[in-house]
C-alpha positions as CSV (number, residue, x, y, z in Angstrom):
1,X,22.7,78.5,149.6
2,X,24.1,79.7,152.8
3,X,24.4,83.1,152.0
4,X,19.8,82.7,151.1
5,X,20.3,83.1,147.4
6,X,19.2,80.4,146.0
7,X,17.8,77.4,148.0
8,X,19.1,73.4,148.2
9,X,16.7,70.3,148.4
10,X,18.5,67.1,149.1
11,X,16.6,63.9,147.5
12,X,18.8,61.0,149.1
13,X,22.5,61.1,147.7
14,X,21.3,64.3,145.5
15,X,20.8,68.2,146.0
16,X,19.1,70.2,143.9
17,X,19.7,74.0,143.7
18,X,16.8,76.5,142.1
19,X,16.7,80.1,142.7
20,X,14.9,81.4,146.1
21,X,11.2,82.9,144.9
22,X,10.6,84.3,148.1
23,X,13.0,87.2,147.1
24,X,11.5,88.2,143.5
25,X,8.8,90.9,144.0
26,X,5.1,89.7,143.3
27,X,3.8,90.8,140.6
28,X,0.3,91.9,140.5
29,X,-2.5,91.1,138.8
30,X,-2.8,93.5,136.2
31,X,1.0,92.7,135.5
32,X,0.1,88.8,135.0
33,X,-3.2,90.1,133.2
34,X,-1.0,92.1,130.9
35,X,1.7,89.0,130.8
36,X,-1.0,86.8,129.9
37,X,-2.2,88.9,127.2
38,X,1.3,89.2,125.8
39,X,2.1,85.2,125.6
40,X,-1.9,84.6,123.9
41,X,-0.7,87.6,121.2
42,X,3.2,85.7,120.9
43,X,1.5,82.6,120.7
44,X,-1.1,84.2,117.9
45,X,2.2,85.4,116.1
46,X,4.2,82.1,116.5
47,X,1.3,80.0,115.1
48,X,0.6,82.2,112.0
49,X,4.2,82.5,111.4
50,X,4.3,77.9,111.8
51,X,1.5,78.0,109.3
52,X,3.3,80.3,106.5
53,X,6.2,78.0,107.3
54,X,4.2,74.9,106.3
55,X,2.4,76.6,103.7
56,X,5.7,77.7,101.8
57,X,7.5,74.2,102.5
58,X,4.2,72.9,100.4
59,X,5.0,75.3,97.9
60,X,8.6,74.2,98.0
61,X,7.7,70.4,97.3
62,X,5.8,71.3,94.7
63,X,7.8,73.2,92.9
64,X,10.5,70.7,93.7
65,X,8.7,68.0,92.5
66,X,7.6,70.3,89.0
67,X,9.6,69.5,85.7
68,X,11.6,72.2,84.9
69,X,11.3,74.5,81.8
70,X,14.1,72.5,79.8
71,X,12.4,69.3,80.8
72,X,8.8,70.4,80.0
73,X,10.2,71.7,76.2
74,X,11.5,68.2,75.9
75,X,8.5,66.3,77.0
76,X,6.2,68.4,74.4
77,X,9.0,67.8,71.4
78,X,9.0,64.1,72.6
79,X,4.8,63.8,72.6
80,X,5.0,66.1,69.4
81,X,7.2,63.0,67.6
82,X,5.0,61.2,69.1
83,X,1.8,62.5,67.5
84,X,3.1,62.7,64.4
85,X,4.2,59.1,64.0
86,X,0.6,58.0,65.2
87,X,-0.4,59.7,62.7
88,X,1.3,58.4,60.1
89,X,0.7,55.2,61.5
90,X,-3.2,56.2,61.7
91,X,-2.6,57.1,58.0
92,X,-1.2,54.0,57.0
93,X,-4.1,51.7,58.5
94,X,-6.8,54.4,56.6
95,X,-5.0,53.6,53.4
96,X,-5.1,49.8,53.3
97,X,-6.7,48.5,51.3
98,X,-7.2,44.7,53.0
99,X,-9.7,45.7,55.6
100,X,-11.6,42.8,57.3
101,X,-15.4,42.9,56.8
102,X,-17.8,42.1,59.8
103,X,-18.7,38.8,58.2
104,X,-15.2,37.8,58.4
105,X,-14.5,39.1,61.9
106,X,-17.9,37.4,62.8
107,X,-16.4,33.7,61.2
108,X,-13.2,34.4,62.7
109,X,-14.7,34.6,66.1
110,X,-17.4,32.2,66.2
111,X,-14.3,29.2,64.6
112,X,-12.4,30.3,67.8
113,X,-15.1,29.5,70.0
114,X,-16.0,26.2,68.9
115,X,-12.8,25.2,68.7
116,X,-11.9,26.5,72.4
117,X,-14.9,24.4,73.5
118,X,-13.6,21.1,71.7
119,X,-10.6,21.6,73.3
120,X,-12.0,22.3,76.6
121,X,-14.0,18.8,76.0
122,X,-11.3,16.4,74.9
123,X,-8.8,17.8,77.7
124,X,-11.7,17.2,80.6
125,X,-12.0,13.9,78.4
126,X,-8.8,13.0,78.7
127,X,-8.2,14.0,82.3
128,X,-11.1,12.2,83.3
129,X,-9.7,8.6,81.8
130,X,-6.3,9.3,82.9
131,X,-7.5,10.3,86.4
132,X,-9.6,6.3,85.8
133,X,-6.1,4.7,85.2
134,X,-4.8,6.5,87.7
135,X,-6.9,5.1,90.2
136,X,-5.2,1.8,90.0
137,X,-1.9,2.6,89.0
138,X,1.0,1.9,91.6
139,X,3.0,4.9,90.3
140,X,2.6,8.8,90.5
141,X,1.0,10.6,87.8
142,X,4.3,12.1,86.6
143,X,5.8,8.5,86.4
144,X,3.2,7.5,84.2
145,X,2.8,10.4,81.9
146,X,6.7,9.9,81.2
147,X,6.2,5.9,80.2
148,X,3.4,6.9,78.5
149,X,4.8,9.6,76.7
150,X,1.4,12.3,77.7
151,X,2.6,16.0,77.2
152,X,0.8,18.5,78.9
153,X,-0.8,22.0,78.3
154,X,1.4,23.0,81.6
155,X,4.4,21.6,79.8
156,X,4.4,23.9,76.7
157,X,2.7,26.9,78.4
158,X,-0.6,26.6,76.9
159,X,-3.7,28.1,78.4
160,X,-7.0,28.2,76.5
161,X,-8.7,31.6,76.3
162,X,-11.0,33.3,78.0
């Protein structure tokens, strides 16, 4: 600093030392033209050489995430054993013999219903006349299903259908 080298700035208990510019030739226009030109082309390079970068790390994850050959001739020898025991399976159903007409499907369905909406109608029966008792009984509900002796859908895990 004393010799005029490089220059010192103090900013209260610090100094800060950075090299003199005063001493470095200018440079002239056509050399900061021609600088210029050489950072936009560097900075053309750098940016297609970032985008091959990411394009091939895409490519990597793929193919790292891909099944490999082993795994893909297991996966078609597993869906192969597969097929064939649908199949058979597919076979099987074909060849029975105790196939359920439409009638009986129909019967089937149409006894479910009705007897989904009687239950529906004596369990909103019965709720009603318990929720009646209820009204003037000094206990809670659970007290009095247990001295009762009421067992509930909830109890046994039963839910009607939809």
């Amino acid at each position: 600093a004393q010799q005029g080298r490089i220059r010192e700035k103090v900013y209260g208990k610090q100094k800060i030392y950075f090299a003199d510019q005063e001493q470095l030739p200018a440079a002239s226009e056509a050399e900061l033209r021609g600088l210029d030109e050489q950072i936009a082309t560097l900075s053309a390079k750098v940016q297609a050489v970032q985008q091959s970068c990411r394009q091939m790390e895409g490519e990597l994850k793929e193919l790292n995430s891909s099944m490999t050959t082993p795994e893909v001739v297991r996966e078609i020898e597993e869906l192969r054993n597969d097929c064939v025991s649908y199949t058979e399976k597919l076979e099987r159903i074909k060849s029975a013999t105790n196939h359920v007409t439409p009638e009986e499907k129909e019967k089937v369905c149409s006894e479910q219903k009705l007897y989904c909406k009687e239950w529906r109608r004596r369990k909103r029966m019965a709720t009603e006349l318990l929720d009646a008792i209820l009204e003037g009984y000094p206990k809670s509900k659970k007290q009095f299903f247990e001295e009762v002796g009421i067992e509930t859908d909830e109890e046994h895990n039963a839910t009607l259908p939809a």
